[in-house]
PQR file of N, CA, C, O and H, with PARSE charges and radii, in Angstrom:
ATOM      1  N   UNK A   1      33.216 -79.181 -24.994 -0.4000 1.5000
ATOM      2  CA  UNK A   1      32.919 -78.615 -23.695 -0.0000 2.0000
ATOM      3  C   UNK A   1      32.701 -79.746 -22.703  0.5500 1.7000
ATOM      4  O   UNK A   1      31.941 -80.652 -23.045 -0.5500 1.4000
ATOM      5  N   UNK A   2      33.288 -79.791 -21.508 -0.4000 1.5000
ATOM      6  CA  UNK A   2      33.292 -80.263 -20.220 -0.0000 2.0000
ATOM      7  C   UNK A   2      32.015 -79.939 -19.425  0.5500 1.7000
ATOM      8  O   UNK A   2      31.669 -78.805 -19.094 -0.5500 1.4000
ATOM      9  H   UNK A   2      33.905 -79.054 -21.230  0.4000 1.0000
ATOM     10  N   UNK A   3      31.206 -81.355 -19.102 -0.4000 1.5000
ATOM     11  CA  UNK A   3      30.058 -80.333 -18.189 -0.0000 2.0000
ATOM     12  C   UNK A   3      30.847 -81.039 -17.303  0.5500 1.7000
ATOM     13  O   UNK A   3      31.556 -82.013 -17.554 -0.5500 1.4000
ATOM     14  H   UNK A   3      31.488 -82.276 -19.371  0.4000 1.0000
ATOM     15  N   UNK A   4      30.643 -80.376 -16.052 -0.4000 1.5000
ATOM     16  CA  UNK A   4      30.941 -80.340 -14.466 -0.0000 2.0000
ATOM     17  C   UNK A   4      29.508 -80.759 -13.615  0.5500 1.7000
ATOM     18  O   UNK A   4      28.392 -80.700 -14.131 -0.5500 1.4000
ATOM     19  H   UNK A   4      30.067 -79.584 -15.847  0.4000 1.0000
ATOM     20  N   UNK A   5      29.748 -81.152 -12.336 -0.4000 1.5000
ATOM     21  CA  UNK A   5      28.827 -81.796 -12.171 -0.0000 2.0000
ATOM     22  C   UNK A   5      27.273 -80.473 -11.555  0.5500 1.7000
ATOM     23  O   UNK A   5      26.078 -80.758 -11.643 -0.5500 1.4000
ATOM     24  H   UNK A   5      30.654 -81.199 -11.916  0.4000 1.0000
ATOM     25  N   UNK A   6      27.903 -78.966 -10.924 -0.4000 1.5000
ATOM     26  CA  UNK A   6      27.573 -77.796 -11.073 -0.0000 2.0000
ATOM     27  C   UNK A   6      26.857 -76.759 -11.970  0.5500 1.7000
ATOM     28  O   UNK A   6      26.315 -75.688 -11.694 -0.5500 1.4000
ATOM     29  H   UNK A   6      28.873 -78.734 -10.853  0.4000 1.0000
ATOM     30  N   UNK A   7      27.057 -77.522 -13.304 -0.4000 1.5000
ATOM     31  CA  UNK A   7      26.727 -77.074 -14.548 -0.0000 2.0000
ATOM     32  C   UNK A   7      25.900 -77.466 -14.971  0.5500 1.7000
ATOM     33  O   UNK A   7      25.896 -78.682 -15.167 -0.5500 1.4000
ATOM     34  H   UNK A   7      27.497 -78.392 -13.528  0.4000 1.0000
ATOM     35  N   UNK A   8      24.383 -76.428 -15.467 -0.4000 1.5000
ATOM     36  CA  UNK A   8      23.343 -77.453 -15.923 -0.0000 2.0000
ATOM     37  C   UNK A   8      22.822 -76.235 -17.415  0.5500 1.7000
ATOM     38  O   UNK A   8      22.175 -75.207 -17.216 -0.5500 1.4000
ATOM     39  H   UNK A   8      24.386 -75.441 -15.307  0.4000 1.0000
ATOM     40  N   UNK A   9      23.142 -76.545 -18.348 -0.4000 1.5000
ATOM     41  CA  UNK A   9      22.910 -76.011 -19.958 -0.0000 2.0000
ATOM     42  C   UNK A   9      21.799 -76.483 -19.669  0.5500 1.7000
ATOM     43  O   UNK A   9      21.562 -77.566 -19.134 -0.5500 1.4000
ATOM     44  H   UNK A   9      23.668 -77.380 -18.510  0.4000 1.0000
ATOM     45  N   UNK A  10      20.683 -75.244 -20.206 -0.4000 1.5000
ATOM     46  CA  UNK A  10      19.545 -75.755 -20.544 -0.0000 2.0000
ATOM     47  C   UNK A  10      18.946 -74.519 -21.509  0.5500 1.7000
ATOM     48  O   UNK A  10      19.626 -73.495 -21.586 -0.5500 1.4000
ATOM     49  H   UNK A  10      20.876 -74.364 -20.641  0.4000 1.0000
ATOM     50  N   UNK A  11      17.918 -74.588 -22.106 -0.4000 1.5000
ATOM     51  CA  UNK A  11      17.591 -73.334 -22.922 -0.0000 2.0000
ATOM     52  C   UNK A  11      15.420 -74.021 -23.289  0.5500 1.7000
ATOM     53  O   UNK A  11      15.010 -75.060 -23.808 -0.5500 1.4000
ATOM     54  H   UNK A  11      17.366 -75.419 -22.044  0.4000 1.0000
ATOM     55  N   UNK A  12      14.967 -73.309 -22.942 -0.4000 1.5000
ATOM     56  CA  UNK A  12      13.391 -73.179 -22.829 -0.0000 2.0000
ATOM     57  C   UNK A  12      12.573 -72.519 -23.763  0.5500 1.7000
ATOM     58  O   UNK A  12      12.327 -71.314 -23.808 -0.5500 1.4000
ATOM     59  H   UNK A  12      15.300 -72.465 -22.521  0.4000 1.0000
ATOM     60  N   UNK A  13      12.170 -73.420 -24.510 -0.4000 1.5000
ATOM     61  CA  UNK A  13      11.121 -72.310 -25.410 -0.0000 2.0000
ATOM     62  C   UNK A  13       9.963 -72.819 -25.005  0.5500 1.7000
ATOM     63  O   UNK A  13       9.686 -73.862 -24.412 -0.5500 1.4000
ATOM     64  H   UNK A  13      12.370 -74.399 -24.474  0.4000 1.0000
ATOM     65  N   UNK A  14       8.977 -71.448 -25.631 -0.4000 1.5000
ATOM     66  CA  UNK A  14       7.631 -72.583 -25.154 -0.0000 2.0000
ATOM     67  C   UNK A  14       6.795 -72.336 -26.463  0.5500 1.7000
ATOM     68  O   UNK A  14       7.398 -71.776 -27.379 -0.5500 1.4000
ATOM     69  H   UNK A  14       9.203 -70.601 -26.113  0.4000 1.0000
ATOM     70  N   UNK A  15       5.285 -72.736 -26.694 -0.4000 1.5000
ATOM     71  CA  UNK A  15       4.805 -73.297 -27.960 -0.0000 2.0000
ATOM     72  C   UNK A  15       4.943 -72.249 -28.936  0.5500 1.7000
ATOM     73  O   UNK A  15       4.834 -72.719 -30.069 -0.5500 1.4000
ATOM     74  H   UNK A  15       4.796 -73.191 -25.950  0.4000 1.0000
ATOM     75  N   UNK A  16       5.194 -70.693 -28.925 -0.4000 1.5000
ATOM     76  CA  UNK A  16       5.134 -70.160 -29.661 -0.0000 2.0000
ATOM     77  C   UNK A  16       6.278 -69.609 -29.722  0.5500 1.7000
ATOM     78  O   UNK A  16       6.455 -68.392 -29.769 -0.5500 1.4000
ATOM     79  H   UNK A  16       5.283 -70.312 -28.004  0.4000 1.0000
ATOM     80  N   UNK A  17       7.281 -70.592 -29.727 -0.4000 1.5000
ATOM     81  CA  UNK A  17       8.727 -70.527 -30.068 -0.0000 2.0000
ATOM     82  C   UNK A  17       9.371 -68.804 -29.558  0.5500 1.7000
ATOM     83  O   UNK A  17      10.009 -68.120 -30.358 -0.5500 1.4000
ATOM     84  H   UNK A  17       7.138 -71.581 -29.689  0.4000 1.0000
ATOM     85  N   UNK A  18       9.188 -68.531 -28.732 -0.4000 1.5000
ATOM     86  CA  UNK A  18       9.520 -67.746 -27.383 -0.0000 2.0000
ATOM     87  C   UNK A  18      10.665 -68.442 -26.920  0.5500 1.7000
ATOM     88  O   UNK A  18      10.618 -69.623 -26.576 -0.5500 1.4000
ATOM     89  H   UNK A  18       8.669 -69.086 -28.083  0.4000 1.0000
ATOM     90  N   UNK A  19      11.988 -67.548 -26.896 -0.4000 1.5000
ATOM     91  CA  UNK A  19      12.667 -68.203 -25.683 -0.0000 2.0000
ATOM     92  C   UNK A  19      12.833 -67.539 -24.449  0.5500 1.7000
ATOM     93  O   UNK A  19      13.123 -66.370 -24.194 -0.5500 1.4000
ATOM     94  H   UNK A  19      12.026 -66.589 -27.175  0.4000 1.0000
ATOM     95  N   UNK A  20      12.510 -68.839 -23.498 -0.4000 1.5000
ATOM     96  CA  UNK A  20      12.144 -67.981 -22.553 -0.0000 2.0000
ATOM     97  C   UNK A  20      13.560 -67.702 -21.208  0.5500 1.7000
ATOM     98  O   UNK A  20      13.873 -66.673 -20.609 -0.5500 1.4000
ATOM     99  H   UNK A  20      12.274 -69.788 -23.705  0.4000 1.0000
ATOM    100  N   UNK A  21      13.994 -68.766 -21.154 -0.4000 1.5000
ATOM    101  CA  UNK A  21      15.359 -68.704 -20.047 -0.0000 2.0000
ATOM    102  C   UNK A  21      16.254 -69.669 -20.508  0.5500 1.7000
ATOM    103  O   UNK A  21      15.983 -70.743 -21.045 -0.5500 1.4000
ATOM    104  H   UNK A  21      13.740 -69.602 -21.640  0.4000 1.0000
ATOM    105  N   UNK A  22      17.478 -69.131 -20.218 -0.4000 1.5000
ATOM    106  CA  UNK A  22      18.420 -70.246 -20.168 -0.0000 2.0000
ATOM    107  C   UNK A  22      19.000 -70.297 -18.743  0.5500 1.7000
ATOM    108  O   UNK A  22      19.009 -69.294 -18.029 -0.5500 1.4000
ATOM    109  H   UNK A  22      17.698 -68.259 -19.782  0.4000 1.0000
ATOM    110  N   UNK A  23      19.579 -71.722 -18.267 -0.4000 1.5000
ATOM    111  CA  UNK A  23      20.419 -71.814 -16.920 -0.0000 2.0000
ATOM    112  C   UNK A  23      21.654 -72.504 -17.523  0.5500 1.7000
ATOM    113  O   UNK A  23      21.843 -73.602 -18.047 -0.5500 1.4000
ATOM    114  H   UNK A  23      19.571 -72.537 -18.847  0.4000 1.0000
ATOM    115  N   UNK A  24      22.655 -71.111 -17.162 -0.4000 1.5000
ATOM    116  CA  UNK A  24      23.937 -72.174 -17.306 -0.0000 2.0000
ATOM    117  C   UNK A  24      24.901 -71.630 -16.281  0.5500 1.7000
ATOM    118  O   UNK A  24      24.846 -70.459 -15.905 -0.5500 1.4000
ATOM    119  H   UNK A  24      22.501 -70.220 -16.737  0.4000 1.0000
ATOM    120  N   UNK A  25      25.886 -72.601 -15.785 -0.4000 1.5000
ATOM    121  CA  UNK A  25      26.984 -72.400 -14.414 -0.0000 2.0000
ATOM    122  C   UNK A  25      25.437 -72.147 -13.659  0.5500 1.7000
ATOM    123  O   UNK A  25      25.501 -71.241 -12.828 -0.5500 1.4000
ATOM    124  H   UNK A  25      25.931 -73.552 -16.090  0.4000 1.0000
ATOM    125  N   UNK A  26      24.702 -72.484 -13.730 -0.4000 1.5000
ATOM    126  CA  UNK A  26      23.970 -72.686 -12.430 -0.0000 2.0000
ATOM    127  C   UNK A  26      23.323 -71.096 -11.820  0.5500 1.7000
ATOM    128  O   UNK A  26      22.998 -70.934 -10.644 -0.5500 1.4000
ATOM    129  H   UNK A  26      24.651 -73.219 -14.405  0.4000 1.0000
ATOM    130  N   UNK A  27      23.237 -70.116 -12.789 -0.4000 1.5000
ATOM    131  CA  UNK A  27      22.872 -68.976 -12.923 -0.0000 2.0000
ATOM    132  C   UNK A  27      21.868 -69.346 -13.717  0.5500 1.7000
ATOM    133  O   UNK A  27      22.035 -70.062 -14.704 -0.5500 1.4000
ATOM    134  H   UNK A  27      23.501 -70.248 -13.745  0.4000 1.0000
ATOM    135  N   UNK A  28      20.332 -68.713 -13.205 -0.4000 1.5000
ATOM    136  CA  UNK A  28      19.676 -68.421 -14.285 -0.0000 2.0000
ATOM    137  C   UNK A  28      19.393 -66.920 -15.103  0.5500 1.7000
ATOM    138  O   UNK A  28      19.460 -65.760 -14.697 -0.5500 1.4000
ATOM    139  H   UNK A  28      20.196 -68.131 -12.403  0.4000 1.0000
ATOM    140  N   UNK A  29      19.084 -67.443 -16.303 -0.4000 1.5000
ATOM    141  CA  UNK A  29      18.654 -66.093 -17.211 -0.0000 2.0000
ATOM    142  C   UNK A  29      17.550 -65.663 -18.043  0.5500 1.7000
ATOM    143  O   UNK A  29      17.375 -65.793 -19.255 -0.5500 1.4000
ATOM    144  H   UNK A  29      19.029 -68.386 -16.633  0.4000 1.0000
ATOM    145  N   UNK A  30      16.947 -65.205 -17.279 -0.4000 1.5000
ATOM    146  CA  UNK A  30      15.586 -65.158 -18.155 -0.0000 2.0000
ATOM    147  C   UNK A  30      15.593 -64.013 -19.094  0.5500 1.7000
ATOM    148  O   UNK A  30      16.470 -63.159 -18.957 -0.5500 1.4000
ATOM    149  H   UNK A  30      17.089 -65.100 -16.295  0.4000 1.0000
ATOM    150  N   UNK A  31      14.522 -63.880 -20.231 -0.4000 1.5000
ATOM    151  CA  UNK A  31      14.427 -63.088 -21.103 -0.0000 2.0000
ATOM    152  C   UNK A  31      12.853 -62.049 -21.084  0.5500 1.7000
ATOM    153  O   UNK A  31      11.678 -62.158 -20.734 -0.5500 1.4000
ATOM    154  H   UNK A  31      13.810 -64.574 -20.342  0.4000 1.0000
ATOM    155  N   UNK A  32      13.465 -61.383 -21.498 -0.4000 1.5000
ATOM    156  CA  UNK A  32      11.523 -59.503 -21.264 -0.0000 2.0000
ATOM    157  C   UNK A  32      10.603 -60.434 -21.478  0.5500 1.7000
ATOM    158  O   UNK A  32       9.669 -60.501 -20.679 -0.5500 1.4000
ATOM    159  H   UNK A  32      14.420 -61.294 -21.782  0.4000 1.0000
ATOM    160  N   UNK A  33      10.661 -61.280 -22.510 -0.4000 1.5000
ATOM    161  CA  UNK A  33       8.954 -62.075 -22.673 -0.0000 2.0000
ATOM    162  C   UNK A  33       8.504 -63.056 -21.191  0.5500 1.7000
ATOM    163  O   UNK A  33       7.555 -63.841 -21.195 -0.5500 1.4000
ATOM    164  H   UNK A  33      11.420 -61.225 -23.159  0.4000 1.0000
ATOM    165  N   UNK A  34       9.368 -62.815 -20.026 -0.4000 1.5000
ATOM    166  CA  UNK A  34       8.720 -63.665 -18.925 -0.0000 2.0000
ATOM    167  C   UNK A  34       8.248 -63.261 -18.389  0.5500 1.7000
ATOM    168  O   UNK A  34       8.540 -62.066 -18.407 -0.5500 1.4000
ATOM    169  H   UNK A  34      10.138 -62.178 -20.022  0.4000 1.0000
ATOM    170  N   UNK A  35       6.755 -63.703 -17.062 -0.4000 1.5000
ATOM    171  CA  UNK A  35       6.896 -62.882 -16.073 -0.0000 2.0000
ATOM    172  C   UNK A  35       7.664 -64.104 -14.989  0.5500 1.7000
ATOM    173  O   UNK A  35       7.845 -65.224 -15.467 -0.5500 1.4000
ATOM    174  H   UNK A  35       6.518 -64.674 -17.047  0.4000 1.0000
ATOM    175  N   UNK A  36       8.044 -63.861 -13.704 -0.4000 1.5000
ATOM    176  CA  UNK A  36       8.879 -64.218 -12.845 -0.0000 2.0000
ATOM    177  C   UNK A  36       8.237 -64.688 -11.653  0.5500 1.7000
ATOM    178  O   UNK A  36       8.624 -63.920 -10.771 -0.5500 1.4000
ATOM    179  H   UNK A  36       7.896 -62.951 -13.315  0.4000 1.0000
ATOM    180  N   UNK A  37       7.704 -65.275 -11.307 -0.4000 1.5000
ATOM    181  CA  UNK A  37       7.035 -66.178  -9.696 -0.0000 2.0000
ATOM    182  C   UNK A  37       8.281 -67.222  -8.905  0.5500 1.7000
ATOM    183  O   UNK A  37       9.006 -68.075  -9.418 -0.5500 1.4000
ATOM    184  H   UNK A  37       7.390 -65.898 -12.022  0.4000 1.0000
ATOM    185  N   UNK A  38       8.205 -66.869  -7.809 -0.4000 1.5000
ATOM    186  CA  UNK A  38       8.868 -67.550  -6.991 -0.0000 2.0000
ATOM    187  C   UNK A  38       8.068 -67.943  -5.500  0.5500 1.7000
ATOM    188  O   UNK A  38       7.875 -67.269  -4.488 -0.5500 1.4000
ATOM    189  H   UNK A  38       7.616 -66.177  -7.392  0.4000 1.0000
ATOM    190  N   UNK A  39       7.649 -69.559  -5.915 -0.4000 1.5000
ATOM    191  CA  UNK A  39       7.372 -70.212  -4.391 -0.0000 2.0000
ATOM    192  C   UNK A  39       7.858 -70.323  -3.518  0.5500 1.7000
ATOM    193  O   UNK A  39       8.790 -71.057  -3.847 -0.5500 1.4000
ATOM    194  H   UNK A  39       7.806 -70.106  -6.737  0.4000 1.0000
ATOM    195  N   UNK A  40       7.972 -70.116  -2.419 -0.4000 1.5000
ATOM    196  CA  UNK A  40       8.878 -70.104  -1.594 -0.0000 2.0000
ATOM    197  C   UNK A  40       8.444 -71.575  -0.894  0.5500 1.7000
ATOM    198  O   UNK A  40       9.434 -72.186  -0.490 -0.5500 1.4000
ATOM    199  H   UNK A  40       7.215 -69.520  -2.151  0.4000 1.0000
ATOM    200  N   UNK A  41       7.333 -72.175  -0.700 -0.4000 1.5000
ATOM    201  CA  UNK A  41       6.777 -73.065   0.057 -0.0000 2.0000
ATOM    202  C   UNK A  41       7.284 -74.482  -0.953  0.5500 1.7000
ATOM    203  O   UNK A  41       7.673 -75.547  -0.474 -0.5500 1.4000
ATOM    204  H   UNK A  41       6.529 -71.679  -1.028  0.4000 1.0000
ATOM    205  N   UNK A  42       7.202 -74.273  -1.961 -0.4000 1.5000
ATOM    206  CA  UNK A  42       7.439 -75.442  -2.896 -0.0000 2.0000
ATOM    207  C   UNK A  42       8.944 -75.498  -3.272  0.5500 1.7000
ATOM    208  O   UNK A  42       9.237 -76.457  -3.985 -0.5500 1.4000
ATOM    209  H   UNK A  42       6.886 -73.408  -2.350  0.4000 1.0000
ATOM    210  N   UNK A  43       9.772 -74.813  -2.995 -0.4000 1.5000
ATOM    211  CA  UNK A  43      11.079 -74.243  -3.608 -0.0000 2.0000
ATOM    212  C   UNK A  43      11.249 -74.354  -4.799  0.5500 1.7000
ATOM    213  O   UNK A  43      11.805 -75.368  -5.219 -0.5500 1.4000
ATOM    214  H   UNK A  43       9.534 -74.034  -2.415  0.4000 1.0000
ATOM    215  N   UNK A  44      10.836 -73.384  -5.648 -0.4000 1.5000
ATOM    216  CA  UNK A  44      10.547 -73.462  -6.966 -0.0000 2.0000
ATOM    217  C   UNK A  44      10.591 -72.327  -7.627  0.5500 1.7000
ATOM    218  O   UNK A  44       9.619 -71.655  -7.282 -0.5500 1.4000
ATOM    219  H   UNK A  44      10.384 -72.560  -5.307  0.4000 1.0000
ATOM    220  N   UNK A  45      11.454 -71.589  -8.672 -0.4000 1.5000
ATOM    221  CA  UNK A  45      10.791 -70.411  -9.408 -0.0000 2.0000
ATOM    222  C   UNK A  45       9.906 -70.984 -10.320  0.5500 1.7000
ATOM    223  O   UNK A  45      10.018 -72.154 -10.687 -0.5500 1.4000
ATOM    224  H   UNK A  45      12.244 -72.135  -8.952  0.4000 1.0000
ATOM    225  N   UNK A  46       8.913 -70.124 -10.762 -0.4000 1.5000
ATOM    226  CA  UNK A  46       7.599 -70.150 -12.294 -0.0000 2.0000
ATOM    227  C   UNK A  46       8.023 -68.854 -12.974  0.5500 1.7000
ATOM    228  O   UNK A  46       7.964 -67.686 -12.590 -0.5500 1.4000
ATOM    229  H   UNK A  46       8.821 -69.173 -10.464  0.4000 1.0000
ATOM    230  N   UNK A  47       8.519 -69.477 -14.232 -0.4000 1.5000
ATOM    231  CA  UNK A  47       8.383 -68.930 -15.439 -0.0000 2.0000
ATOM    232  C   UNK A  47       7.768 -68.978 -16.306  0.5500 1.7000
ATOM    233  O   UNK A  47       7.855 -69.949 -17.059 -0.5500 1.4000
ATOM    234  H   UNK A  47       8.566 -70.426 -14.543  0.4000 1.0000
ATOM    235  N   UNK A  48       6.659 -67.663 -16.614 -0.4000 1.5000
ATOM    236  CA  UNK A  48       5.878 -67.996 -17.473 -0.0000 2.0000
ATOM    237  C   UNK A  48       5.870 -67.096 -18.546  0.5500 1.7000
ATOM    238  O   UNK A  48       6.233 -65.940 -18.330 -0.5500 1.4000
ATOM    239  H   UNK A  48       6.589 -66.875 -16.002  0.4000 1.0000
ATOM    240  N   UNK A  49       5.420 -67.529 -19.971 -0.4000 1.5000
ATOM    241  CA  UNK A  49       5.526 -66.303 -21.377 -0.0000 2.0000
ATOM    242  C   UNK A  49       4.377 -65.739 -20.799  0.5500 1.7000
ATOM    243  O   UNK A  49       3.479 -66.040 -20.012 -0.5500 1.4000
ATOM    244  H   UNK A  49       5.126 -68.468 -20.147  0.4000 1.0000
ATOM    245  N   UNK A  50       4.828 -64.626 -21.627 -0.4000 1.5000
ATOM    246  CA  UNK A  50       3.799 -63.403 -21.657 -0.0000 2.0000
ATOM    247  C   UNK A  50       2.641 -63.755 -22.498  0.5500 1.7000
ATOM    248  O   UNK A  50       1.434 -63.632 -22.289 -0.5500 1.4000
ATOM    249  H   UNK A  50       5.557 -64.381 -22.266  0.4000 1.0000
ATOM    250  N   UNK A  51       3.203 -64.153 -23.350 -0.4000 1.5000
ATOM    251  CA  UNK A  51       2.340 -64.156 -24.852 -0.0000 2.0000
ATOM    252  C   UNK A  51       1.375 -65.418 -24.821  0.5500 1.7000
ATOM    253  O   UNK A  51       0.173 -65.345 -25.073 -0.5500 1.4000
ATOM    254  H   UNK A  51       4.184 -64.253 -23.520  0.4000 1.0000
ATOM    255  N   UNK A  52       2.027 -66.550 -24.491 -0.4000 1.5000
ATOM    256  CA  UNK A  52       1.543 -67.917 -24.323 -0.0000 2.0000
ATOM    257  C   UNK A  52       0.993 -68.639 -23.232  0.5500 1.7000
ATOM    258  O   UNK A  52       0.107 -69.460 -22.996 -0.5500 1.4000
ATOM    259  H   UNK A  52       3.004 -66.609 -24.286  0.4000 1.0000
ATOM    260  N   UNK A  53       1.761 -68.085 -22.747 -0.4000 1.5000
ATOM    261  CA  UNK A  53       1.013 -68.545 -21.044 -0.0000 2.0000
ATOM    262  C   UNK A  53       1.451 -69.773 -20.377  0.5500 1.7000
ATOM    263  O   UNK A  53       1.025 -70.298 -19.348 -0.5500 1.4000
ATOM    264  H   UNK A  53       2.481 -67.418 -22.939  0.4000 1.0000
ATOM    265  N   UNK A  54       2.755 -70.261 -21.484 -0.4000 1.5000
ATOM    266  CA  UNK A  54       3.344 -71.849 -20.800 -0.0000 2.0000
ATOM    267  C   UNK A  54       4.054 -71.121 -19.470  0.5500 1.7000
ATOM    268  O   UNK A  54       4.452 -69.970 -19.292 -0.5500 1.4000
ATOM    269  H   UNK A  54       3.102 -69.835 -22.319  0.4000 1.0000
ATOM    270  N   UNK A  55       4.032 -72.444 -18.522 -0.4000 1.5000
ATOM    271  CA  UNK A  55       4.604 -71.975 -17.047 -0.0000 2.0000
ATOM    272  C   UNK A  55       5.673 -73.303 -17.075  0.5500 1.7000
ATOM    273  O   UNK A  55       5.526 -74.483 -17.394 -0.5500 1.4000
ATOM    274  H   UNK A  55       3.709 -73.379 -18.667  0.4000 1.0000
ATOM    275  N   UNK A  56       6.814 -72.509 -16.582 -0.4000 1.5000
ATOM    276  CA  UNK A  56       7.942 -73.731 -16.365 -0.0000 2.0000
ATOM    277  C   UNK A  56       8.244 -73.793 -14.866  0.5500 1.7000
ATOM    278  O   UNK A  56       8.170 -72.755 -14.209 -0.5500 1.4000
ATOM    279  H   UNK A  56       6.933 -71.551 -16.323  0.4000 1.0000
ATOM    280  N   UNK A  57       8.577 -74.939 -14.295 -0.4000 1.5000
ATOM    281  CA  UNK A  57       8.928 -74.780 -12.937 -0.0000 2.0000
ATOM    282  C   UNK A  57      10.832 -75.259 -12.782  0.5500 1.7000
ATOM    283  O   UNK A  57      11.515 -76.133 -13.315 -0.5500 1.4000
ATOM    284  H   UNK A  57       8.637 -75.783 -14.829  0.4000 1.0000
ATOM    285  N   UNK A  58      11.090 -74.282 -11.886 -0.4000 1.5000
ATOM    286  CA  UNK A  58      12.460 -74.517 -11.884 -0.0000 2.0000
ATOM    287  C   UNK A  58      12.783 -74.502  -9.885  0.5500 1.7000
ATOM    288  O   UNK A  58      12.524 -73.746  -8.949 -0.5500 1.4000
ATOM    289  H   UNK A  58      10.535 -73.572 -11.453  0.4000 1.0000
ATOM    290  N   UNK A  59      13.486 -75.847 -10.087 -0.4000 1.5000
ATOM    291  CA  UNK A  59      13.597 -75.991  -8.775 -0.0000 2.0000
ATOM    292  C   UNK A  59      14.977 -75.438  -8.102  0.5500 1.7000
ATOM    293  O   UNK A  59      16.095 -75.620  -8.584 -0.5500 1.4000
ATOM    294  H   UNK A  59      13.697 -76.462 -10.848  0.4000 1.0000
ATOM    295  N   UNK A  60      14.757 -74.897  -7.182 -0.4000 1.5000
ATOM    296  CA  UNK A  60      15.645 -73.920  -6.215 -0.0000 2.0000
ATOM    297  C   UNK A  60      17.243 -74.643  -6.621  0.5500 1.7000
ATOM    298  O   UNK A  60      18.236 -74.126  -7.135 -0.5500 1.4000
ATOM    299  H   UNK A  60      13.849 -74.749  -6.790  0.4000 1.0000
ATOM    300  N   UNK A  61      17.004 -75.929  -6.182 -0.4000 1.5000
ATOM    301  CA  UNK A  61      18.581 -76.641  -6.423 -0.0000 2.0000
ATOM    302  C   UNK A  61      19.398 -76.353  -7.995  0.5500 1.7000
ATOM    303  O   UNK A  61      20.618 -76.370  -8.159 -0.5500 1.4000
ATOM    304  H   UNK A  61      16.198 -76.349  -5.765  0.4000 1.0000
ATOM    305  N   UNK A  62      18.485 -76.126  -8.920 -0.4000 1.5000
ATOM    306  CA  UNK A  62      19.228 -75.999  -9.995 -0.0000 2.0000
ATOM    307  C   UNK A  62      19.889 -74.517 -10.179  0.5500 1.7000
ATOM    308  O   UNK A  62      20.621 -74.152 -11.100 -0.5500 1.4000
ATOM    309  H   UNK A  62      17.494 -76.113  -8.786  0.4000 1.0000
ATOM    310  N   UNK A  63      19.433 -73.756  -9.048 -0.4000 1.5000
ATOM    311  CA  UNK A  63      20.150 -72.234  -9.301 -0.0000 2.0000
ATOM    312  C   UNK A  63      20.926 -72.051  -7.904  0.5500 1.7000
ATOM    313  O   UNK A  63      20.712 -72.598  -6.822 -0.5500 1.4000
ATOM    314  H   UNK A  63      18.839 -74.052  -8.301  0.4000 1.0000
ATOM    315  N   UNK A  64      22.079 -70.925  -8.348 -0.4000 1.5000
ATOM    316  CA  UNK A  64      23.363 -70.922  -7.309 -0.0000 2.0000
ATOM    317  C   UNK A  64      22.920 -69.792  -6.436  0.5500 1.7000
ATOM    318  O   UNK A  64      22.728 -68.603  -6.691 -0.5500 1.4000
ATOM    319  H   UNK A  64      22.252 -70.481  -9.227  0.4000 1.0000
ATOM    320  N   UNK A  65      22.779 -70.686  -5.027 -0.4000 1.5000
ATOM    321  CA  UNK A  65      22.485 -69.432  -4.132 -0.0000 2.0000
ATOM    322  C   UNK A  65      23.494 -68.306  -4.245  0.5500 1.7000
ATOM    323  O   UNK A  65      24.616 -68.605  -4.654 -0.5500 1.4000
ATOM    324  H   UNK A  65      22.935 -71.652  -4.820  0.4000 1.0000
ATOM    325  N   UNK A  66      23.214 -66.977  -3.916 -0.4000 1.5000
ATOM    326  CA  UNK A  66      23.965 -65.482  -3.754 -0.0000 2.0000
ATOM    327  C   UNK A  66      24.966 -65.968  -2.846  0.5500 1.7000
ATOM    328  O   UNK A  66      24.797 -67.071  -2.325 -0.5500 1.4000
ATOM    329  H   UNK A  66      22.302 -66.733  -3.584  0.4000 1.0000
ATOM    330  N   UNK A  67      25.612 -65.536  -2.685 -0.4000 1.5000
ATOM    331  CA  UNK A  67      26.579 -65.506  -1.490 -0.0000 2.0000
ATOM    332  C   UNK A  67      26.677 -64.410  -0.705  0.5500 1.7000
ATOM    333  O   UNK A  67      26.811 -63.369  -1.348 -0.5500 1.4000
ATOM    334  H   UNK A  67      25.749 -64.641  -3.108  0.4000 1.0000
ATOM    335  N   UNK A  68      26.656 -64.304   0.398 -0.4000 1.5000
ATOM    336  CA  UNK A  68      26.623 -62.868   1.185 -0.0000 2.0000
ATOM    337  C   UNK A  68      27.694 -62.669   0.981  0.5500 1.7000
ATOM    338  O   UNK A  68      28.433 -63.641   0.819 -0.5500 1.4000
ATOM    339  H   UNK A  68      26.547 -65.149   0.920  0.4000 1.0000
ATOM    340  N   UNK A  69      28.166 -61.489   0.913 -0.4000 1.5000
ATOM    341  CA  UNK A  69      30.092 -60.802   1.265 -0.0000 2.0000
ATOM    342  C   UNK A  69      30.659 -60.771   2.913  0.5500 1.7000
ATOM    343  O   UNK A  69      31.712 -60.584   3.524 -0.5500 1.4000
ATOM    344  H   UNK A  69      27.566 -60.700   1.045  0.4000 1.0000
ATOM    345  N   UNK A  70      29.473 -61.032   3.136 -0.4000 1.5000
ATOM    346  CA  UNK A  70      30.379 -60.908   4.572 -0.0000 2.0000
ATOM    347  C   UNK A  70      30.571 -62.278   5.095  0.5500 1.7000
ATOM    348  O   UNK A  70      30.737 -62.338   6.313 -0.5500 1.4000
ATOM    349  H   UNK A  70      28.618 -61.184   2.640  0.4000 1.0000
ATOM    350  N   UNK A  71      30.588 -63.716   4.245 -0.4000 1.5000
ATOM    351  CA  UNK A  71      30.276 -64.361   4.787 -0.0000 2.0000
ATOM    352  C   UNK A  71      31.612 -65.531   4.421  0.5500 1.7000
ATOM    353  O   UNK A  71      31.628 -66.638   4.960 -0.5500 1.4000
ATOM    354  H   UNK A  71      30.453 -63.667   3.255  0.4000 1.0000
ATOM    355  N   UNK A  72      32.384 -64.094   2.361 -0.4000 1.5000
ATOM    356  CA  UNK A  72      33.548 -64.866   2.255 -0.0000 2.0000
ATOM    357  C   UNK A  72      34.578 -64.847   2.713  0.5500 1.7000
ATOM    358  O   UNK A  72      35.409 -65.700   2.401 -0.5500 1.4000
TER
END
């Protein structure tokens, strides 16, 4: 596999071997055991387990903005 410079593989567990998101093509994907926070001031989503309570921070740049339709 070819990474591109767009492309960021990653896959997150946290201590109680939970997985919690993967980001790949620059989409993220989280899984039911998260809950979901998004800073807007810090540009950052927080992902955190349910179960465990680890918090990951994921910065805005690593995920692909939406694209409006009216805008292609």
């Amino acid at each position: 596999m070819k990474y591109k410079e767009d492309i960021f593989p990653g896959r997150t567990y946290c201590s109680c071997s939970n997985f919690l998101y993967s980001i790949y093509n620059r989409v993220l994907k989280p899984t039911p055991n998260t809950r979901i926070y998004i800073d807007y001031n810090q540009e950052k989503i927080i992902i955190e387990c349910k179960i465990c309570g680890k918090k990951e921070d994921i910065p805005f740049s690593r995920i692909k903005p939406k694209r409006n339709s009216c805008m292609d």
